[in-house]
C-alpha positions in Angstrom: 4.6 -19.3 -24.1 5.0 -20.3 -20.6 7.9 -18.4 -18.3 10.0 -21.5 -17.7 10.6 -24.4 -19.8 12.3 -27.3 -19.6 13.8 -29.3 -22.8 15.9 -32.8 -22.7 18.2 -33.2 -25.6 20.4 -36.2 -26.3 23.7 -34.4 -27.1 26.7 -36.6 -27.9 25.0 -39.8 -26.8 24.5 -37.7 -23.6 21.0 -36.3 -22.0 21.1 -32.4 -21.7 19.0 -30.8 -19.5 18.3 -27.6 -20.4 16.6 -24.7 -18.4 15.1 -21.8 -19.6 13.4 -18.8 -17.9 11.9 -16.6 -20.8 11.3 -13.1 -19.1 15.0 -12.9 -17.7 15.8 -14.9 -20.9 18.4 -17.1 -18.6 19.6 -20.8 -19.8 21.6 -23.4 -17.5 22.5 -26.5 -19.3 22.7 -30.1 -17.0 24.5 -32.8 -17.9 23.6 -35.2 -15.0 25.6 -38.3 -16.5 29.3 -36.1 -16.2 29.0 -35.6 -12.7 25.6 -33.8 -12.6 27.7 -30.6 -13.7 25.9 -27.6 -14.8 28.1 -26.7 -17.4 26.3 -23.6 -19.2 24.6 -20.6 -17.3 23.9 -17.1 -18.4 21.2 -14.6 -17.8 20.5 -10.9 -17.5 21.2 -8.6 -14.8 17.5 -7.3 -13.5 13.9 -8.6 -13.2 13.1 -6.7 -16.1 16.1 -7.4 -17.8 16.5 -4.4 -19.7 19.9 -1.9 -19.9 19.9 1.6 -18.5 19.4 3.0 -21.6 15.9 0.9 -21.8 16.8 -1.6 -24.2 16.5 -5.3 -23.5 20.1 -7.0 -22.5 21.2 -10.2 -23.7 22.1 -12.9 -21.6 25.7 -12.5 -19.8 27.6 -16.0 -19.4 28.6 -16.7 -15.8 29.8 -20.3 -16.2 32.8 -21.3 -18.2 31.4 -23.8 -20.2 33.3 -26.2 -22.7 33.2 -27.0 -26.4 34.6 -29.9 -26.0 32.4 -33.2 -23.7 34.7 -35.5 -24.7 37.3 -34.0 -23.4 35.6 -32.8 -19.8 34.5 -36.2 -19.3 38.2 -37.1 -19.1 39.0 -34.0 -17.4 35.9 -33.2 -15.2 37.1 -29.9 -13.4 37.6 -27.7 -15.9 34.9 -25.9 -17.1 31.1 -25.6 -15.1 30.7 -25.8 -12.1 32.2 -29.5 -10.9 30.9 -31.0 -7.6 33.4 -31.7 -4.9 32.6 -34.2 -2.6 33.1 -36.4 -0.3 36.3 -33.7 0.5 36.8 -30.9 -1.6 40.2 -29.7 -3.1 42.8 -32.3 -1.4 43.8 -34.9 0.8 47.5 -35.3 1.5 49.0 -38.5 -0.2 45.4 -39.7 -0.3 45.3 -41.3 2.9 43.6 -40.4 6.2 42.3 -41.7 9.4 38.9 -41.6 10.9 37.8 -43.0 14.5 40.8 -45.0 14.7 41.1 -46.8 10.9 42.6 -45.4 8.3 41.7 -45.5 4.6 43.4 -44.7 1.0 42.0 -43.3 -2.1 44.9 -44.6 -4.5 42.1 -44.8 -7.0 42.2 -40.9 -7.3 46.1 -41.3 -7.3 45.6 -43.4 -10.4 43.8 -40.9 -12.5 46.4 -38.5 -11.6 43.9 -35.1 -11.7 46.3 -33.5 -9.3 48.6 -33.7 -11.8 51.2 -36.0 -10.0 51.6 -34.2 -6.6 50.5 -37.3 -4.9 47.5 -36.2 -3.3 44.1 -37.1 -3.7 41.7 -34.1 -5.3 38.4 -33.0 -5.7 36.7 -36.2 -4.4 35.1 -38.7 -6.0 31.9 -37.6 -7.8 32.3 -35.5 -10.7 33.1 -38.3 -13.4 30.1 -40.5 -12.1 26.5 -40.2 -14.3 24.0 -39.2 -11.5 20.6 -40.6 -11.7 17.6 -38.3 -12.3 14.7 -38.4 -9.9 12.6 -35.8 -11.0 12.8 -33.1 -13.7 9.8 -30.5 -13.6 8.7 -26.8 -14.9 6.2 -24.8 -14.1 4.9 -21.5 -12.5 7.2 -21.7 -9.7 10.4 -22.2 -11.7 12.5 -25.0 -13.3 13.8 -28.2 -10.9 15.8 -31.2 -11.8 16.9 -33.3 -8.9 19.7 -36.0 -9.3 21.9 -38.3 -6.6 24.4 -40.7 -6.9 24.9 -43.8 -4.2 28.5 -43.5 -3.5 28.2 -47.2 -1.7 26.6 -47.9 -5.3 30.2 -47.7 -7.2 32.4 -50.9 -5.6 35.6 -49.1 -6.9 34.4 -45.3 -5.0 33.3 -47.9 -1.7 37.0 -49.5 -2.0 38.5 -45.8 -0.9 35.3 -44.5 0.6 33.6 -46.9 3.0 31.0 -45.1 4.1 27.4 -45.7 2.7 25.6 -42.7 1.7 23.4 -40.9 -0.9 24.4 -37.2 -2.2 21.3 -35.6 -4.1 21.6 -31.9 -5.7 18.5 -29.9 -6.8 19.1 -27.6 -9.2 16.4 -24.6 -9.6 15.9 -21.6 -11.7 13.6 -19.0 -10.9 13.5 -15.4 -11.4 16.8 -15.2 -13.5 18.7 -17.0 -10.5 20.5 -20.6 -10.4 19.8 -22.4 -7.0 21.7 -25.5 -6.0 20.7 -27.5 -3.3 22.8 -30.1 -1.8 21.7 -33.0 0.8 24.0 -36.0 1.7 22.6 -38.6 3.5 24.2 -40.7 5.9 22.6 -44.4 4.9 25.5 -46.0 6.5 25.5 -48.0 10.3 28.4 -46.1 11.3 29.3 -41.8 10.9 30.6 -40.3 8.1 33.4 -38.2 7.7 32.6 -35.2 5.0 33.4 -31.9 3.6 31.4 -30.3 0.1 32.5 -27.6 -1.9 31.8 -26.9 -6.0 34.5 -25.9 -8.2 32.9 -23.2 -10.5 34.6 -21.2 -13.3 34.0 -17.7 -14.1 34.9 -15.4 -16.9 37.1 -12.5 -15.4 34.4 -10.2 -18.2 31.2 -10.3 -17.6 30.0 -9.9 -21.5 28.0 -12.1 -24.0 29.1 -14.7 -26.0 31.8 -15.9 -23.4 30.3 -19.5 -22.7 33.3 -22.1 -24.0 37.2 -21.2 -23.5 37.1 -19.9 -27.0 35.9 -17.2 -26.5 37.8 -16.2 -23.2 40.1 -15.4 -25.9 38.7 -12.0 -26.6 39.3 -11.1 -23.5 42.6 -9.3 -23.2 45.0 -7.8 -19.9 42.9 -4.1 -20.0 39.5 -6.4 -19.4 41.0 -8.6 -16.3 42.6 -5.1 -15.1 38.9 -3.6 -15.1 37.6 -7.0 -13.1 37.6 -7.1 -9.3 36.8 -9.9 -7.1 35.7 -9.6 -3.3 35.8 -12.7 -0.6 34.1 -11.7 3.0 37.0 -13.6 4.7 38.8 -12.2 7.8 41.7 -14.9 7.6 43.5 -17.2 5.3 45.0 -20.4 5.9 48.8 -20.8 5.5 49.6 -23.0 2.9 53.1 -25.1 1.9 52.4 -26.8 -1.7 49.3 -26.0 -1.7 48.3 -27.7 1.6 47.2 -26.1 5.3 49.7 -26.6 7.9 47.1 -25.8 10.1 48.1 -22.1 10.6 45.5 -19.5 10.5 46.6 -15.8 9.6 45.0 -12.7 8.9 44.3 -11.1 6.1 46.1 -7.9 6.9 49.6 -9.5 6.9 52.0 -9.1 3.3 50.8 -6.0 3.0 46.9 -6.5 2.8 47.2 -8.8 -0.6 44.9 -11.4 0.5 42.5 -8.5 2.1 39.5 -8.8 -0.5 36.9 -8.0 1.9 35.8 -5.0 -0.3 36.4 -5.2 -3.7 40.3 -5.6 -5.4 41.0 -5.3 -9.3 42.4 -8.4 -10.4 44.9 -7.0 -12.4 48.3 -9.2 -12.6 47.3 -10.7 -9.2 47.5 -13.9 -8.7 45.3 -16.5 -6.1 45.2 -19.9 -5.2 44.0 -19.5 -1.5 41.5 -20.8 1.4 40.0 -17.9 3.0 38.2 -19.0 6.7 36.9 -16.6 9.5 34.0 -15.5 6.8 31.8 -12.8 7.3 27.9 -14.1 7.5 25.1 -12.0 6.9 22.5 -11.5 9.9 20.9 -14.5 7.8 24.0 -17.2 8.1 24.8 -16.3 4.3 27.9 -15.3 2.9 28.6 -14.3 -0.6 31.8 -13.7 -3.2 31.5 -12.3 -6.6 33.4 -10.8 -9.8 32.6 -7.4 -11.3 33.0 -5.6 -14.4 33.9 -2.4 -14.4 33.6 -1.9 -17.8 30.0 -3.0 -18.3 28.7 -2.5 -15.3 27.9 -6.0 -14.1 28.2 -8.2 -10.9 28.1 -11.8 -10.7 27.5 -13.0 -7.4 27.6 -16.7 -5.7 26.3 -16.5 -2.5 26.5 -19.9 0.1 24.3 -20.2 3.0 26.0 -21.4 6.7 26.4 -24.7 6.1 29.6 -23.1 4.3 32.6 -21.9 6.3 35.8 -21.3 3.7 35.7 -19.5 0.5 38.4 -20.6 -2.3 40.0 -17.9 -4.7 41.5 -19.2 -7.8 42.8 -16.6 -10.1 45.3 -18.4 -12.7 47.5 -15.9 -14.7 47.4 -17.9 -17.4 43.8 -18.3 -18.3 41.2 -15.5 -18.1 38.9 -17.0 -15.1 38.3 -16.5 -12.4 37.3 -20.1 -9.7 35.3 -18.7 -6.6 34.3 -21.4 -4.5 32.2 -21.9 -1.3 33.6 -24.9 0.8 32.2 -26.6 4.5 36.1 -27.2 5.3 39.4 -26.2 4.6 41.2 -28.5 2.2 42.9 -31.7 4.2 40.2 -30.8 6.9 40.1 -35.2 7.3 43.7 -34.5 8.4 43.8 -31.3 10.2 41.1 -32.4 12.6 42.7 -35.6 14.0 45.6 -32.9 14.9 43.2 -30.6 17.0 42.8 -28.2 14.1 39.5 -27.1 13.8 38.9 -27.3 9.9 35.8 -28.1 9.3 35.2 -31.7 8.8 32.1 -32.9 9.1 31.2 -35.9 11.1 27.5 -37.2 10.3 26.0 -39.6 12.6 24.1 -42.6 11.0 20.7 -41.9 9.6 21.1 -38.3 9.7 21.2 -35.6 6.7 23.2 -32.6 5.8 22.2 -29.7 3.4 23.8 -26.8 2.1 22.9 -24.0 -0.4 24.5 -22.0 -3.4 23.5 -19.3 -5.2 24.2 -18.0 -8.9 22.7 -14.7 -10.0 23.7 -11.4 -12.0 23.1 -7.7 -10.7 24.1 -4.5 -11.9 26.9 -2.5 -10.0 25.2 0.1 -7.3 
């Protein structure tokens, strides 16, 4: 049996893309028509992927998948790993202006994902079925590489007038999910852009958590014994949930937000933009969950195409959202007001490209 495989299914009426690597016995499961979200991953913790004790591990479950793809295709953030893009998180009232013109995405109004705050949320992307250009296994790994036109969709043009081409390649190799991004400005004119991914986490890092079924095993003792860690320096200051364009540091309240080495989650709660984020020698940064209980670390590490880091810790579910952003959240706003947030401004003909990491490591 070869190391990596690669298996389509149709699975309600929808193609599944299904990676396997067969050493580190690691799955991720594609489903390139809902928004190209990789909604399953697991694997084991070393290259061997054996326990301490010498016997072979089974796979841990770092996504959140679903049980349900009827229901994510009408609510595409809520399980996986949603992409977020042209802007990630919000963009106050839906409206902003770019060289001069101003534009409105009352379409994303209309489908009312931010719940009826009035703001636009999470871009426009993840509910679209992404083509497939190439799907491939062999020595070097698993690959599958999908886009999506935006200038393709007249209703995402109507808010998003700006022509261009967003392709993700997602690899596995060596136990690891790789995601790499490119956006390409096909347009006459420069684009205005921010990309960030939305991924959900289980706050225990154990089998046999993959749907939010079986988040139900875990209980208050488990999410006290999980810590989370963000390299960020500073925070953005947030009114409902938006930057006001005020940086702070981490230190202030008392060190709460201070998660540059690692904090138990406990009864803590986070829905925050970190920013001043500490890069490797190597422009990478990285954020994780561990267990304390079994041992485990689940890292996601972004290279420096990515600036802000996003905690989500709910209360009332048991995940955990970690997610790497370009921008701060309103950065098409913030910048127009001399706030430096981010925002990316691509010139015609040129590309961008970013990359994520997913892997799983014992604790040292």
């Amino acid at each position: 049996m070869s190391r990596y495989q690669l298996t389509l299914r149709q699975q309600h009426g929808l193609n599944a893309y299904i990676f396997r690597d067969n050493e580190r016995r690691a799955e991720a499961v594609l489903y390139p028509e809902l928004g190209n979200n990789c909604v399953e991953f697991r694997t084991t913790p070393d290259p061997d992927g054996d326990s301490p004790q010498g016997e072979a591990s089974p796979p841990i479950d770092i996504f959140v998948a679903t049980d349900d793809l009827e229901s994510l295709k009408m609510h595409p953030f809520h399980s996986g790993q949603p992409i977020l893009f042209p802007f990630p998180n919000r963009v106050r009232d839906g409206k902003f202006t770019f060289e001069g013109q101003s534009y409105s995405m009352k379409g994303l109004l209309e489908k009312g994902w931010d719940r009826g705050a009035g703001q636009a949320i999470h871009g426009l992307v993840a509910d679209r079925a992404w083509t497939v250009e190439f799907a491939t296994a062999d020595d070097m790994g698993v690959t599958v590489r999908s886009s999506l036109q935006l200038d393709a969709f007249p209703d995402i043009y109507e808010q998003y007038p700006f022509p261009c081409k967003i392709s993700v390649t997602y690899t596995m190799k060596e136990g690891v999910l790789e995601m790499l991004t490119e956006v390409e400005n096909t347009g006459d004119k420069t684009l205005p852009m921010g990309f960030g991914i939305h991924p959900w986490f289980p706050v225990a890092l154990r089998p046999s958590l993959r749907t939010p079924a079986g988040l139900d095993a875990i209980t208050e003792a488990d999410r006290g014994a999980s810590q989370v860690k963000v390299p960020a320096a500073a925070l953005w200051k947030l009114e409902k949930l938006m930057p006001t364009g005020e940086v702070i540091s981490v230190t202030e309240s008392d060190s709460y937000y201070d998660l540059r080495e690692w904090r138990s989650l406990e009864a803590n709660f986070f829905d925050n933009v970190f920013t001043q984020v500490d890069h490797e020698a190597d422009g990478w940064s990285s954020s994780g969950v561990r267990d304390t209980e079994t041992g485990l670390e689940m890292y996601i590490a972004a290279d420096g195409a990515f600036r802000e880091w996003v905690l989500y810790a709910p209360l009332e579910r048991r995940v955990v959202a970690l997610e790497p952003y370009t921008c701060t959240t309103d950065a098409v706003n913030l910048e127009p007001q001399g706030v430096d947030a981010g925002l990316i401004a691509l010139p015609a003909g040129e590309t961008w490209a970013g990359v994520i990491k997913f892997g799983l490591r014992k604790i040292v």
